[in-house]
C-alpha positions in Angstrom: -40.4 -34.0 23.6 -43.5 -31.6 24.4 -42.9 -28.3 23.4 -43.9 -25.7 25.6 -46.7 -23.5 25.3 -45.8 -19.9 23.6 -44.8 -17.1 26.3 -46.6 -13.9 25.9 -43.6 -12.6 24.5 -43.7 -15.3 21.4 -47.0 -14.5 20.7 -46.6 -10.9 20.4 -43.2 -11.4 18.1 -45.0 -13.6 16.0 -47.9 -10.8 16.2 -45.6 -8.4 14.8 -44.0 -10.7 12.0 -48.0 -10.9 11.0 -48.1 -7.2 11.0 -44.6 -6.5 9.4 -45.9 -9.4 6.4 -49.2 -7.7 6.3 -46.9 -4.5 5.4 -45.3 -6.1 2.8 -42.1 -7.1 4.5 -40.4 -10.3 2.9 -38.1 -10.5 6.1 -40.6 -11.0 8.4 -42.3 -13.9 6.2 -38.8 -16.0 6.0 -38.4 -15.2 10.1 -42.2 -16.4 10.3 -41.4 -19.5 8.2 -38.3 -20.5 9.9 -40.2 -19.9 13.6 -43.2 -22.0 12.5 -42.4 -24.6 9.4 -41.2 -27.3 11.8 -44.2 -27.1 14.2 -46.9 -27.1 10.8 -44.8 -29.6 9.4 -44.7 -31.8 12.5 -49.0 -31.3 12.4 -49.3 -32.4 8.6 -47.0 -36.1 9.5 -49.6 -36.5 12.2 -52.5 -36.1 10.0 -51.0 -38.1 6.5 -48.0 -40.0 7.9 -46.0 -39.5 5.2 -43.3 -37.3 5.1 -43.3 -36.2 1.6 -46.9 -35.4 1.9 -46.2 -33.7 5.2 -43.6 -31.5 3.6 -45.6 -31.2 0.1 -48.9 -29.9 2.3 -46.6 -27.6 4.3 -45.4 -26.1 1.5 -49.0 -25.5 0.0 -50.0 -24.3 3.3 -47.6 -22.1 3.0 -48.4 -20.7 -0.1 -51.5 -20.1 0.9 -50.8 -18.4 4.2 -48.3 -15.8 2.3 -51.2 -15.1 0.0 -53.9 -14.9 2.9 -52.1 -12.9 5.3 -53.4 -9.6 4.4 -56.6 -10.9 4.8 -55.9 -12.2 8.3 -57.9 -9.4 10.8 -56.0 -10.4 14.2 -52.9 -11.1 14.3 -53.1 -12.9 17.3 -55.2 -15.6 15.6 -52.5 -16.7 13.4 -51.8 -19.9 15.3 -55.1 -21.0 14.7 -55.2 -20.1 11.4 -51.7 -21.3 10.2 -53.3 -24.8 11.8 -55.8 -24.6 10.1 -54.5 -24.0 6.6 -52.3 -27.0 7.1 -55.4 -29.4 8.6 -57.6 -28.2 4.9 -54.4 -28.8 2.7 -54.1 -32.4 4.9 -57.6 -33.1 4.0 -57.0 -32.4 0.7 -54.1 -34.8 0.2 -55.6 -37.4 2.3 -58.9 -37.2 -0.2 -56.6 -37.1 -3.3 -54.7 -40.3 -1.5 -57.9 -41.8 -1.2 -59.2 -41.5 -4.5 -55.7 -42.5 -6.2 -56.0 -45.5 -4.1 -59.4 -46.6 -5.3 -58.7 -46.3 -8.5 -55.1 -48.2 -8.2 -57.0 -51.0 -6.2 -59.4 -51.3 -8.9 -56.9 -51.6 -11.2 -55.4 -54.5 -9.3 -58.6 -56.1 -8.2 -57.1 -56.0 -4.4 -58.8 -55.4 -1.4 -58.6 -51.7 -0.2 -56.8 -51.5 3.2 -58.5 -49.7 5.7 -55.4 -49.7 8.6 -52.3 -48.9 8.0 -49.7 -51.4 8.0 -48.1 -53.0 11.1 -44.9 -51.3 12.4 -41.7 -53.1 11.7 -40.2 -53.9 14.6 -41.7 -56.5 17.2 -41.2 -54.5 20.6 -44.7 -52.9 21.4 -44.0 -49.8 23.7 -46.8 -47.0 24.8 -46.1 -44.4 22.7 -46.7 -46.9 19.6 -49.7 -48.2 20.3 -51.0 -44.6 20.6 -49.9 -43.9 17.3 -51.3 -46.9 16.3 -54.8 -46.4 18.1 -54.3 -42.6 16.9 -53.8 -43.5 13.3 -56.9 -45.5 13.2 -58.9 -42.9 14.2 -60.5 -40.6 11.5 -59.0 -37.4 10.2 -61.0 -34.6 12.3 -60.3 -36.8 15.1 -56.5 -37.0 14.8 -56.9 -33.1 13.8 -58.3 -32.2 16.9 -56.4 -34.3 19.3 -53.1 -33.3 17.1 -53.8 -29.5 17.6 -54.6 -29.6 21.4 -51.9 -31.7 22.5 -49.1 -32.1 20.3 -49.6 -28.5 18.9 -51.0 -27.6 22.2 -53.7 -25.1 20.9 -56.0 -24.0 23.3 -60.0 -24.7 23.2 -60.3 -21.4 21.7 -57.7 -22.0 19.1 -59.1 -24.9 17.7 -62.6 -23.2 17.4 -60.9 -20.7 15.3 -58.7 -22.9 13.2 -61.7 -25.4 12.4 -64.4 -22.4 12.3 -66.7 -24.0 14.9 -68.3 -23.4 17.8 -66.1 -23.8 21.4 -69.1 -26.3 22.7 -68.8 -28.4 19.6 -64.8 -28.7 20.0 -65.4 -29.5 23.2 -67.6 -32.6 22.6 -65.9 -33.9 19.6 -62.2 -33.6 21.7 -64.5 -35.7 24.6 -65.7 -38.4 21.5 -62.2 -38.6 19.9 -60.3 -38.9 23.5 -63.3 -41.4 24.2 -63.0 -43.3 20.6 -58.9 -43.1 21.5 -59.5 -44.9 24.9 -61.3 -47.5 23.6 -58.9 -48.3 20.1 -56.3 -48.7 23.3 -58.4 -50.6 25.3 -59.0 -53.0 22.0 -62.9 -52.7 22.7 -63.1 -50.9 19.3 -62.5 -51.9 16.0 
């Protein structure tokens, strides 16, 4: 189920838990944390499909974002930047994964699997062969296609969470829906 986008009013009460936190108010981080774990949380299974590492990134995310929110200039941009905590802390785990896995592998003398396994039940439906094809794609592409529309950020969001340029979100979200398209259409490997 697609969530909907914020209403102006949920933007500006999570604008004012910013500015409560930024005063020092442990309240409004717990009501921050219980209005946005689930939707960070949801963001860090897309990007590592596990769920301890989803919850274990969330967690460091959120370390990080109690510590950073001083810092944060506009409180409207904490979206973004809660995202984009959570998308760093993803790529973190995911390198630390990686690495683990080399060195395991080498241990072993196996192969190093590039695609996740096969899912375990035989029915093939839409939704997953998108996870599939979406899981095959590489990090910053699942990132950005996971921000815009499961975590429906807009354009301008995403600039902001990844700290680059609106025209470059926009061709890399045209390349990954593009890459996406063809995983689907089984024209890429």
């Amino acid at each position: 189920m697609t969530r909907a986008m914020p209403t102006p009013a949920e933007r500006a009460y999570d604008e004012w838990l910013v500015l409560r936190c930024q005063d020092g108010e442990p309240a409004a981080l717990r009501v921050l944390v219980d209005r946005w774990d689930g939707r960070l949380r949801a963001h860090a299974w897309r990007l590592t499909r596990h769920p301890e590492a989803a919850r274990d990134v969330t967690q460091e995310a959120w370390l990080a974002i109690a510590r950073g929110l001083r810092q944060l200039n506009d409180p409207a941009f904490f979206r973004a930047w809660a995202y984009r905590i959570v998308t760093h802390k993803c790529a973190d785990w995911t390198r630390a994964n990686q690495r683990e896995r080399k060195l395991l592998d080498g241990v072993r003398n196996e192969p190093k699997s590039v695609n996740p396994p096969p899912a375990p039940c035989d029915s093939i439906n839409e939704e997953s062969d998108i996870q599939r094809a979406l899981w095959r794609l590489p990090l910053e592409q699942r990132a950005i296609l996971s921000m815009r529309y499961l975590g429906e950020l807009s354009v301008i969001e995403i600039a902001a969470a990844l700290d680059i340029p609106l025209g470059t979100v926009k061709s890399r979200l045209h390349k990954a829906r593009n890459d996406l398209r063809l995983l689907l259409e089984g024209k890429k490997s």
